[in-house]
N, C-alpha and C positions, 0 to 999 in steps of 0.2 A: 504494500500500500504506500503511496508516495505521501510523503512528509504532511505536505500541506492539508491532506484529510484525514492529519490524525487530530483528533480532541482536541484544542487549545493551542495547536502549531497552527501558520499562516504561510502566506510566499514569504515573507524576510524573514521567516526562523527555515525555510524549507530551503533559500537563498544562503543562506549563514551555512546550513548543517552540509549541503551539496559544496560548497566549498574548500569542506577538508572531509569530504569522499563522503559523507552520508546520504544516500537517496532516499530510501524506503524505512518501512519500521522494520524489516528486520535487521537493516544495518545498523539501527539503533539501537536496537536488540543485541545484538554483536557486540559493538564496541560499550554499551553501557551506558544511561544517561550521564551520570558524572564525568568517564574518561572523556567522554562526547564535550561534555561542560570545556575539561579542561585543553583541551584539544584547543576546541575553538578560542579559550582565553590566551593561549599560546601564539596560535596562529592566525586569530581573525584580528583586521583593522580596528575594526570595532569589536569592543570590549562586552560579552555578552553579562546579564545583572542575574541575578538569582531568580530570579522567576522564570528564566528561561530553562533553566537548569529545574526548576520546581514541573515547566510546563512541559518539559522533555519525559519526566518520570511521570507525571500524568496522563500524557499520549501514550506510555507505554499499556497504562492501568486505565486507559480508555474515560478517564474523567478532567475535569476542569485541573488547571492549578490552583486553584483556590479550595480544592476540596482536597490538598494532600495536608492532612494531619502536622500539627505541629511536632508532634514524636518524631513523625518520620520528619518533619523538614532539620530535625536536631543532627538526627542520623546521619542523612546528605551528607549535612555541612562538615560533621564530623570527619564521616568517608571521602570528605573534597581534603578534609586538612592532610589525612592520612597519605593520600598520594602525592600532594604534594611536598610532604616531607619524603618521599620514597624516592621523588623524581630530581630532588638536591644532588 
C-alpha cells in the first residue's frame, strides 16, 4: 500500500519517507517507524518533528496519531534515544 493511504501519512510525509527509499507500508514495516524516524533526521533537508514519527507508528497500527497512547509515545522516544546512543 503506498504511503500516502496509510492512516494519518499525506504526499509530504509519503515525499519525505520515498526519499531515503521508503515506498509502501511494508517498507515501513521493514525498516521500522523509529529507524524510519531517524533515517530521515539524518538525511532529510528538512528536519522531521515527532508527530511524524508518532504518525508513522500509527499508519502502521492503522489509527490516527493522536490516538497512540502516551505509554507508548514514552517508549518511542525512549527507543529513539536508545539508537541513537548505539549509532555514536
Amino acid at each position: 500500500m503506498e504511503i500516502r493511504k496509510l492512516k494519518g501519512l499525506g504526499p509530504k510525509s509519503e515525499q519525505c519517507l520515498n526519499a531515503i527509499g521508503i515506498f509502501n507500508k511494508e517498507d515501513l514495516e521493514k525498516i521500522g517507524a523509529v529507524n524510519a524516524y531517524l533515517k530521515l533526521n539524518n538525511q532529510s533537508i528538512m528536519k522531521p518533528s515527532l508527530n511524524l514519527l508518532y504518525a508513522m507508528v500509527g499508519a502502521l497500527e492503522n489509527k490516527h496519531w493522536t490516538e497512540i497512547a502516551k505509554n507508548d509515545k514514552y517508549r518511542l522516544l525512549m527507543e529513539l534515544e536508545d539508537l541513537k546512543e548505539l549509532n555514536k
